[in-house]
C-alpha positions in Angstrom: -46.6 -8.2 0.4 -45.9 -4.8 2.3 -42.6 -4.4 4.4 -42.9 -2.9 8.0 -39.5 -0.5 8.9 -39.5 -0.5 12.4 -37.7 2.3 14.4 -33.8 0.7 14.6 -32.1 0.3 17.1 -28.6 2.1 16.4 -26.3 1.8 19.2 -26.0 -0.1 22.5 -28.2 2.7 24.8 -30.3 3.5 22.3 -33.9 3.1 23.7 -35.8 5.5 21.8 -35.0 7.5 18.7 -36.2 11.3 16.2 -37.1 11.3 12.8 -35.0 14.4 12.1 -35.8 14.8 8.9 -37.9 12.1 6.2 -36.0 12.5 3.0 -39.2 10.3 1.4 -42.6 11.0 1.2 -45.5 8.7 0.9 -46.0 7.9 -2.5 -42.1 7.7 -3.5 -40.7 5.2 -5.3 -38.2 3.1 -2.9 -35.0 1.0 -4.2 -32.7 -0.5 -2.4 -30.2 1.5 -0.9 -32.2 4.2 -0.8 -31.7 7.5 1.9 -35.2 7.3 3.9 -34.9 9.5 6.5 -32.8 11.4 9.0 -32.7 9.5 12.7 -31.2 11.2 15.7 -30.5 8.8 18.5 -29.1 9.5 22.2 -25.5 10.1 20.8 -26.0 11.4 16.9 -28.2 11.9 13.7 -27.8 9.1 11.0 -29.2 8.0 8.3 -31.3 5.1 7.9 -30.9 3.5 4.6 -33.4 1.1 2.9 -33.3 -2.8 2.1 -36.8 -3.2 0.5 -37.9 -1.9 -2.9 -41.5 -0.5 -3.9 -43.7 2.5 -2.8 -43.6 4.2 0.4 -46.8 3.6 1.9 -47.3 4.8 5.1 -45.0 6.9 7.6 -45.9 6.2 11.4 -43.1 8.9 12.4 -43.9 12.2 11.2 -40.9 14.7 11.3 -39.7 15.8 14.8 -41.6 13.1 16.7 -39.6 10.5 19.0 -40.6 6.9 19.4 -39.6 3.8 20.9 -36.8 1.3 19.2 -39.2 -0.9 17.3 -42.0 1.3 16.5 -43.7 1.2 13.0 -41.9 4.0 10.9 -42.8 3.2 7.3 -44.5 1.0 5.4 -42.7 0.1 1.7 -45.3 -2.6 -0.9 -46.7 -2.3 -3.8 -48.3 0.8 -5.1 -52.0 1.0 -4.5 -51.4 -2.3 -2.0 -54.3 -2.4 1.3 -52.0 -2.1 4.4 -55.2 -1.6 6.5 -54.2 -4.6 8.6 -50.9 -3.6 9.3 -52.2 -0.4 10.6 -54.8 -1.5 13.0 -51.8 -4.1 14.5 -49.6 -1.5 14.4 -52.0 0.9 16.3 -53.2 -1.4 19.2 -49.8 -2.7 19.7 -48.6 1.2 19.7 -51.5 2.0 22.4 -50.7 -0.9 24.8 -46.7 0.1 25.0 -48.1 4.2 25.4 -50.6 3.3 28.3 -47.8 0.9 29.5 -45.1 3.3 29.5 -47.1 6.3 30.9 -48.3 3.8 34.3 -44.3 3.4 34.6 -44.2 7.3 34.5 -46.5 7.9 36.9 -46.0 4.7 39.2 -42.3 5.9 39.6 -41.8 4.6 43.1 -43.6 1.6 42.1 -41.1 0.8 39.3 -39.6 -2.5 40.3 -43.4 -3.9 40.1 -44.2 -3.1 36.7 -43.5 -6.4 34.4 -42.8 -4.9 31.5 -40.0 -5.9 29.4 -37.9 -7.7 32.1 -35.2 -8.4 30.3 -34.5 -4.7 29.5 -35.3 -3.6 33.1 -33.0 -5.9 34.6 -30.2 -4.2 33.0 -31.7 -0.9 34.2 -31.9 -1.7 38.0 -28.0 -3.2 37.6 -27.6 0.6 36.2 -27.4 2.0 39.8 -25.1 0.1 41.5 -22.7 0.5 39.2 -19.4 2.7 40.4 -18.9 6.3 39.2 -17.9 6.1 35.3 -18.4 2.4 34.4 -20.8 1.8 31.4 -21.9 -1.7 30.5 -22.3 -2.3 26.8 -24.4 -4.9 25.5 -24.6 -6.9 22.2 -25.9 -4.5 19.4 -29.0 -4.8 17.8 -27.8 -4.5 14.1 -31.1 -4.9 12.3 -35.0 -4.8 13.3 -34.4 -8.5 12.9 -31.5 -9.5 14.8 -31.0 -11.5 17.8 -27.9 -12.6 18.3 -24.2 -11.9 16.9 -20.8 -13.3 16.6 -17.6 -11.4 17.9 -15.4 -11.7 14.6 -12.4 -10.0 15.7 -11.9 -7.6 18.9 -10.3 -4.6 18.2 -9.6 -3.4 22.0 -7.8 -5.6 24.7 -8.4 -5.3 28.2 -6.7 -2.2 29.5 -6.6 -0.5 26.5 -7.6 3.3 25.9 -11.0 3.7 24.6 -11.9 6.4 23.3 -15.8 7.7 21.5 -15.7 6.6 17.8 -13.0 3.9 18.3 -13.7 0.5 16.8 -13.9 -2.0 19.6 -14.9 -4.8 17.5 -16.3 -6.7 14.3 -19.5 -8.3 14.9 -20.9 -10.7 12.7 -24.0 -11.3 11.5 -25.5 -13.6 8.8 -25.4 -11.1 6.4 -22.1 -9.3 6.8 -19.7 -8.5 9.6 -20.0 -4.8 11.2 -17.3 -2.7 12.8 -18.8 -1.7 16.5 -18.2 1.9 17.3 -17.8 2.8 20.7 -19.9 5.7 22.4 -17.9 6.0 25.3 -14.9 6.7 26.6 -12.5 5.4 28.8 -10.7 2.1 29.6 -11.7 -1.5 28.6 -12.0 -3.1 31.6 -13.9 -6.5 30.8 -15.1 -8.7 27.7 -18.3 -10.3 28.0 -18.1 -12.2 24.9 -15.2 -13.4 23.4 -13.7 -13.7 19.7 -15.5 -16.4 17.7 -18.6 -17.0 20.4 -22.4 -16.2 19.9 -24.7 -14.4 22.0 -28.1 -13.1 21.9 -28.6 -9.1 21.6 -28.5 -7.6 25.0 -26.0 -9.7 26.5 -22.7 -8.1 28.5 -20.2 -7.3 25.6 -17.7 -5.3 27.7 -17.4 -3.0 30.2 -15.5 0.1 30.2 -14.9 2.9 32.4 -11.9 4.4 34.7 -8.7 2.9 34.9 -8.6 0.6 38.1 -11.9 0.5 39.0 -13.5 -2.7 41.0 -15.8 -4.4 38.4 -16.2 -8.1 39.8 -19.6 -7.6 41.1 -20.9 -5.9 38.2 -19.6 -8.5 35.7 -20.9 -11.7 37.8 -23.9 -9.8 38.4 -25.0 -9.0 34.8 -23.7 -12.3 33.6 -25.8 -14.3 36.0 -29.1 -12.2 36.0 -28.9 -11.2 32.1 -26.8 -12.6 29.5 -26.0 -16.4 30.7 -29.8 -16.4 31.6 -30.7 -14.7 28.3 -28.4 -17.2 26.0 -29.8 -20.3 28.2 -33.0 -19.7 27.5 -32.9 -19.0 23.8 -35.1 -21.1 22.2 -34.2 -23.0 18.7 -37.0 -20.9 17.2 -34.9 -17.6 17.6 -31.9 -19.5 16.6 -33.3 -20.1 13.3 -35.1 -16.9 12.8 -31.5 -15.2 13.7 -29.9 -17.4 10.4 -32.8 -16.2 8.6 -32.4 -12.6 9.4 -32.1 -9.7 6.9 -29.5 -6.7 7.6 -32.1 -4.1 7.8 -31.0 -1.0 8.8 -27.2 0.8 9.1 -25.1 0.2 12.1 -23.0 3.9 13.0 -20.1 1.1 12.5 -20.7 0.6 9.5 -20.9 3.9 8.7 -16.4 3.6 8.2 -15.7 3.9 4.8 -14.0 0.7 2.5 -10.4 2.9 3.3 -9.3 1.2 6.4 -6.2 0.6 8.6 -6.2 0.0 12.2 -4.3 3.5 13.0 -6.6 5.7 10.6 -10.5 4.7 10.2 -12.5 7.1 8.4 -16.2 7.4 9.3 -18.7 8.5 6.8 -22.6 8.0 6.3 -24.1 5.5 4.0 -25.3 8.5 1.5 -21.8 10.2 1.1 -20.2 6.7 0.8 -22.6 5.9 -2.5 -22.1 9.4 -3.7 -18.0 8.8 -3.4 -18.6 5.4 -5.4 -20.1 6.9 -7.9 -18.1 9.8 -8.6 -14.8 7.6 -7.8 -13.3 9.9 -4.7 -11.8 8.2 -2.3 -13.1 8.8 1.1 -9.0 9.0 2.9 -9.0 12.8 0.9 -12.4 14.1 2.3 -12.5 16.0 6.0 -15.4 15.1 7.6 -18.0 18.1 8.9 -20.0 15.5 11.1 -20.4 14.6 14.7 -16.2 12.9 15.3 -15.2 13.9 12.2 -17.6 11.7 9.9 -18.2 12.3 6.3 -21.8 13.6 5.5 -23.3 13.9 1.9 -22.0 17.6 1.3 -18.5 16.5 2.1 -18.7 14.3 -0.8 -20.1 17.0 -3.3 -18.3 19.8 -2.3 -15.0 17.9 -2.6 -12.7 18.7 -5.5 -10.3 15.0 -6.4 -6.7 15.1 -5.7 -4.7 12.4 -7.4 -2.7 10.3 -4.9 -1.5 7.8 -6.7 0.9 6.3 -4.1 -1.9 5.7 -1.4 -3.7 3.8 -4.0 -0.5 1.5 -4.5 -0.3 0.8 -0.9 -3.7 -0.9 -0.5 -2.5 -4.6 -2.2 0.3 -5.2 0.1 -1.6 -4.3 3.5 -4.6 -7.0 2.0 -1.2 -9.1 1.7 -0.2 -8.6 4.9 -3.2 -10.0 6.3 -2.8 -13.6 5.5 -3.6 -16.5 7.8 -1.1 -18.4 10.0 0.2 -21.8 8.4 -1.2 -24.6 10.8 1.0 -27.7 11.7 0.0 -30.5 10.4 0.9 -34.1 12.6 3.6 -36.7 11.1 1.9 -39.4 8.7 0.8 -42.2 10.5 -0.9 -39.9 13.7 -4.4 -39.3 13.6 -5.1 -35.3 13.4 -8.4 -34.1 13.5 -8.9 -30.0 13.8 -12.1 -28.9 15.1 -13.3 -25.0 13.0 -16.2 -23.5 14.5 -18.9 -22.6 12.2 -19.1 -19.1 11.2 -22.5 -17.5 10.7 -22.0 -17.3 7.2 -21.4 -20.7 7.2 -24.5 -21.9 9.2 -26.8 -19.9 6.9 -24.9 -21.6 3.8 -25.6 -24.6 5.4 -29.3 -24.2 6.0 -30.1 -22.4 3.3 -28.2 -24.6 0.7 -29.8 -28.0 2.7 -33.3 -26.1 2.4 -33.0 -25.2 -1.5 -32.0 -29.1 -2.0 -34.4 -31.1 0.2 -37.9 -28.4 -0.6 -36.9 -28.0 -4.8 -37.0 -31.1 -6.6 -33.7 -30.6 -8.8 -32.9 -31.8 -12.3 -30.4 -30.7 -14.7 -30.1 -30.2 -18.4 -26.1 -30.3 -20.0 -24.9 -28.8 -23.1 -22.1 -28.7 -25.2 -21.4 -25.2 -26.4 -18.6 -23.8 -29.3 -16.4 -21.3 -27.8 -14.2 -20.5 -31.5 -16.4 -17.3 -32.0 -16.9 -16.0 -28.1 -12.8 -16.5 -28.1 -12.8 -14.2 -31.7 -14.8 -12.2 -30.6 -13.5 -11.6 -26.9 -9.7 -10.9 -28.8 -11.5 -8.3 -30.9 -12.7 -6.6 -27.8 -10.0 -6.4 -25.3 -8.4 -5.3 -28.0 -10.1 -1.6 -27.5 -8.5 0.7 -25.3 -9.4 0.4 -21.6 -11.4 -2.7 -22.3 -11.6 -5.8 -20.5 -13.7 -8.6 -20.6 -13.9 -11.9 -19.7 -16.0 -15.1 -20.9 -17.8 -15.2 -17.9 -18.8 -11.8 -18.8 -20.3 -12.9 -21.9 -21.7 -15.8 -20.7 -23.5 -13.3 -18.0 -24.6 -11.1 -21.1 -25.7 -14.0 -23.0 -27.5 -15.6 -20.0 -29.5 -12.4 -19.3 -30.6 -12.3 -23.1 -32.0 -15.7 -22.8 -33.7 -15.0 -19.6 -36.0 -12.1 -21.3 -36.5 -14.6 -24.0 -38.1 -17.6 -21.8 -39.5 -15.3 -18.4 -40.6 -18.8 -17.0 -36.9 -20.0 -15.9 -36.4 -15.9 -14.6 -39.2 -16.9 -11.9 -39.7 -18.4 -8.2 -41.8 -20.6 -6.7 -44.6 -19.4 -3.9 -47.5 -21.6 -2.6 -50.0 -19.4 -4.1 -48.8 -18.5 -7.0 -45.8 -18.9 -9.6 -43.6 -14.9 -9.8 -42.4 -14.2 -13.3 -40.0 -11.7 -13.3 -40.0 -9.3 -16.0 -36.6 -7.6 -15.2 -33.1 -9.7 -15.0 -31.4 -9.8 -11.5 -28.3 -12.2 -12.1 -26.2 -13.4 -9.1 -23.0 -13.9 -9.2 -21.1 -16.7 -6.9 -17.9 -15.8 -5.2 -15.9 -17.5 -3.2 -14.9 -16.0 -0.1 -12.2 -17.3 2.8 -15.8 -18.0 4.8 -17.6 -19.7 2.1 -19.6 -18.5 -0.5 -21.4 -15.0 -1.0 -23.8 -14.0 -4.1 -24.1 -10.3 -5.5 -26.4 -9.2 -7.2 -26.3 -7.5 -10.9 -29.2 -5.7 -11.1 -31.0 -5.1 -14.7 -28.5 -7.2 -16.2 -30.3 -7.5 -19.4 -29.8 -3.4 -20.2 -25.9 -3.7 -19.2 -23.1 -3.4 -21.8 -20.5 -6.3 -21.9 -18.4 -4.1 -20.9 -20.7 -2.2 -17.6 -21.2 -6.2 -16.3 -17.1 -6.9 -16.4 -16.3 -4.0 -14.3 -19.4 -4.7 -12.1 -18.6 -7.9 -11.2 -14.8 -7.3 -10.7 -15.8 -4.3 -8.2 -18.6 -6.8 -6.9 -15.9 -9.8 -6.8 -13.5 -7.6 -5.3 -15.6 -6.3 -2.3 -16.8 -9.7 -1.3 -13.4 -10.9 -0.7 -12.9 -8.3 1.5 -15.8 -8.5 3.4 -17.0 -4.8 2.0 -20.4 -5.8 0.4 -23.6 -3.8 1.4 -26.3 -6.1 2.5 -28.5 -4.6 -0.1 -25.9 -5.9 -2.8 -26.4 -9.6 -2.1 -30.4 -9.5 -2.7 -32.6 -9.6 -5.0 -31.6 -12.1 -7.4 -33.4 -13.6 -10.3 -31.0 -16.2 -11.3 -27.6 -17.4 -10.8 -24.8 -18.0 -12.6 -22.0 -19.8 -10.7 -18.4 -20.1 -12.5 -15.7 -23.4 -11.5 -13.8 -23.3 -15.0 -11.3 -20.7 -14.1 -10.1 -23.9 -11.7 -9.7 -26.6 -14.7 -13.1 -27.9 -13.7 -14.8 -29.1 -17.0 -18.5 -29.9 -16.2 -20.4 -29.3 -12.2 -24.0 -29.1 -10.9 -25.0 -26.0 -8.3 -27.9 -26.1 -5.9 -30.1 -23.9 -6.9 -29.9 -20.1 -4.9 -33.4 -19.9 -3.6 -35.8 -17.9 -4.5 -34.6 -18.5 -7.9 -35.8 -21.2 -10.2 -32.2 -21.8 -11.9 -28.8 -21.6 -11.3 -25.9 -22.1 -14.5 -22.9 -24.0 -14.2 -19.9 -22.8 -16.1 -17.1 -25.3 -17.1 -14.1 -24.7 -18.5 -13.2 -23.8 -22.1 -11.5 -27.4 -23.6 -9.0 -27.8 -26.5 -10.5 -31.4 -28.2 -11.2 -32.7 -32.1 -14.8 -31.7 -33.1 -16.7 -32.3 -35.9 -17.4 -29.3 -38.3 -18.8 -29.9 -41.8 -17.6 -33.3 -41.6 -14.7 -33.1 -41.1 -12.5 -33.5 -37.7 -10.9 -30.5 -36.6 -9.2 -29.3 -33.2 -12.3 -26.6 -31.6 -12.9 -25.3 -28.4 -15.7 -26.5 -26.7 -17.5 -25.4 -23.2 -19.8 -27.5 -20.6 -23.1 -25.5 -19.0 -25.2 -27.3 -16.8 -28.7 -26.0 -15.8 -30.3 -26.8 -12.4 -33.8 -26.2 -12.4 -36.7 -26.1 -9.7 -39.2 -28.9 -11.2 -42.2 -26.7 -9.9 -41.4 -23.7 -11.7 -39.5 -24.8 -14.5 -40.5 -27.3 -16.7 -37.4 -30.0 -19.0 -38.7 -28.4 -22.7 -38.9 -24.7 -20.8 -34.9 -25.5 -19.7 -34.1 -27.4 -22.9 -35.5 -24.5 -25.1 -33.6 -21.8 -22.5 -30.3 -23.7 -23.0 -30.9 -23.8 -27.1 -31.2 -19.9 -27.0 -28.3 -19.3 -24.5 -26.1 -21.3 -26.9 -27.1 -19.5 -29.8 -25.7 -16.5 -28.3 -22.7 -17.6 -26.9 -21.7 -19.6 -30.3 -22.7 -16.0 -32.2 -22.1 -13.4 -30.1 -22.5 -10.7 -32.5 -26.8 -11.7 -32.3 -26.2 -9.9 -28.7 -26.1 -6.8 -30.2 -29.0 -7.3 -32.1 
């Protein structure tokens, strides 16, 4: 089914926004990550990256043009798909806001009467009592989807300098946490929200302006007529859209590069940060041309590498640095109880995983597998120069092969219909201090051995630390989850909806076997299968498993 881009809503103020330029015509082919056009917004030009995969379809922008946060800007499906419907929605809904917005125009003294929007006006009619130089900003709008966000971490105290392009703080969502960029400058004279609590979009997230200045009034106003009234009233529908929500579009936060420390951030756009991961530069060496200093795509190709190797060696020990606090735990004999309050990430695990569980009817298939050849064979290859890999890597390899070989367990569930995927997405499970994230391997099945160990290392890596694009995480077609690394022998996963199928890895075991008759110490390895009972039939699993063990147990038939 078609996807509908709306205009996004890139900073605090930002009420309206430009297509500078469209760097995608209809017609295009669309992946993921994908530059679609240029956006200039009330404080800078970015670009607006894509989430969705397929044809462009439609562009309700053209070049030049401004519209509304929220407007239909593109339309991404299938090729050829009928997006009739979308446009006729699209166009009446575009029509009322016009004749809306052009009463308010010309009804200027009658303002206060028109009812349109009266959560946004509210903060507007605040807007001129407040003293010279004080600016309220609100809780971001990350995505066309979001509607409300956690304060990670604040990077600003009260009283601190504030300056434009300083980090005030991480905000997260239920995809990934966000470094917020201020647009303003001045002095951090209230937080609306503080570290660790949820709010909807729109509510008071600080306040800053000159050093001194009498805010009291302001605050209790805004808190009383906007965000208390706003977060009261949220409904348990929003709540569950907001876990469900998608990180559409890029935040000018998340425009910092991966190089961070909190005395040196380095701001570059989503384009020139692929184009440096792909060519290896690190961003730290490149002088920005954009607005602040930021890193645009030319940067990137018209920079010439300089080996630093001491800056690289400084980035383990600052990760170091950064571990938690021990906790004190009470005598024996005292009751202790701690009370944690749920991350996002951790109330989508929850919902998702309890979703997947209680709407997929779940069995599992076990099998035994010989590891004597994989372990062969592994020596032989890290053996090469510059060659690492590990036996997760092969059973990822392996998995993938088997996938293309039985398309029915590479498939998901829909009411309609049953999706066979023709192309392998695997995702990987990584643990991560807030729970558990899944990147995504995409076209697994045409990746060497090699390409998939240093993919999911970099993949691994960047999950830990929180660095993982939005786009990274989706798009799976099955999972393969990994425990034996911590002595665990045998498991069962929930499956990762939409998949069908998720593998679980045991450990590799030193035990007597039976080979040709004869007992004889081997090496043996546990894989369990979960399957989705309406997609994914026991003899489809069964035969799946046969083939994946056939590989593993012979792993030169992979290069077959």
């Amino acid at each position: 089914m078609a996807t509908v881009i709306t205009m996004p809503r890139l900073s605090d103020t930002m009420t309206e926004g430009t297509v500078a330029t469209w760097l995608k015509k209809v017609g295009d082919k669309i992946s993921e990550g994908d530059i679609l056009a240029e956006i200039e917004t009330d404080k800078a030009t970015m670009e607006f990256e894509s989430f969705n995969s397929g044809t462009l379809l439609h562009i309700g922008i053209p070049e030049g043009e401004t519209a509304p946060v929220d407007s239909l800007l593109a339309i991404i499906g299938k090729e050829g798909e009928d997006i009739s419907e979308l446009l006729e929605g699209k166009s009446s809904d575009s029509k009322t806001e016009a004749k809306e917005e052009n009463n308010t125009k010309v009804e200027s003294s009658d303002v206060e009467k028109v009812e349109e929007t009266n959560e946004k006006q509210k903060p507007e009619s605040k807007s001129t009592e407040l003293p010279k130089g004080v600016v309220v900003v609100t809780m971001p709008r990350l995505s066309d989807t979001m509607t409300d966000g956690t304060v990670a971490t604040w990077l600003k105290k009260v009283g601190d300098k504030v300056s434009e392009g300083d980090i005030l703080a991480e905000i997260e969502t239920d995809k990934a946490t966000m470094e917020f960029e201020s647009f303003n400058a001045g002095t951090l004279l209230a937080i609306g929200i503080k570290e660790g609590e949820t709010a909807p979009v729109d509510s008071l997230l600080a306040i800053i302006g000159p050093e001194g200045t009498d805010i009291s009034g302001v605050a209790d106003g805004f808190s009383n007529g906007g965000s208390k009234a706003t977060e009261n009233s949220k409904s348990d529908t929003e709540k569950e859209q907001t876990a469900e929500a998608k990180v559409e579009n890029a935040e000018p936060a998340e425009a910092i590069s991966n190089d961070k420390t909190s005395n040196n951030r380095i701001f570059a756009s989503p384009l020139a940060k692929k184009i440096a991961e792909d060519k290896g530069i690190n961003l730290s060496d490149v002088k920005g041309s954009g607005e602040n200093g930021r890193i645009v795509k030319s940067d990137v190709e018209q920079f010439t590498p300089v080996k630093q190797e001491a800056k690289a060696a400084v980035a383990p020990s600052e990760a170091k640095a950064e571990a938690p606090a021990l906790k004190v735990i009470a005598p024996s004999g005292e009751v202790s109880i701690e009370e944690v309050k749920n991350s996002q990430m951790r109330k989508v695990i929850a919902k998702r995983l309890s979703e997947s569980k209680f709407t997929a009817p779940h069995y599992y298939l076990k099998i035994e597998v010989s590891m004597d050849a994989a372990m062969e064979s592994r020596g032989i290859i890290n053996s090469l120069p510059d060659t690492k890999v590990s036996f997760n890597d092969l059973v990822i390899k392996a998995s993938a092969m088997a996938l293309k070989k039985h398309p029915k367990v590479n498939s998901q569930w829909k009411e309609d219909a049953t999706i066979i995927n023709h192309h392998v997405n695997i995702g990987v499970a990584v643990a991560v201090e807030d729970g558990l994230v899944v990147p995504v391997l995409k076209f697994t099945d045409l990746m060497s051995l090699t390409q998939i160990g240093g993919s999911v290392k970099d993949l691994a890596g960047r999950a830990k630390n929180k660095k993982l694009q939005p786009a990274e995480m989706e798009g799976s077609t099955f999972t393969v989850s990994n425990l034996g690394m911590f002595g665990i022998t045998e498991f069962t996963s929930i499956i990762n909806q939409p998949n069908s199928a998720i593998l679980s890895v045991g450990a590799i075991v030193e035990k007597p076997v039976v080979k040709n008759g004869q007992i004889v110490v081997g090496n043996t390895m546990m894989l369990t299968l979960a399957c989705d009972h309406r997609t994914v039939d026991g003899a489809t699993g069964a035969q799946f498993l046969q083939t994946l063990k056939n590989y593993i147990e012979n792993p030169v038939t992979m290069l077959a």
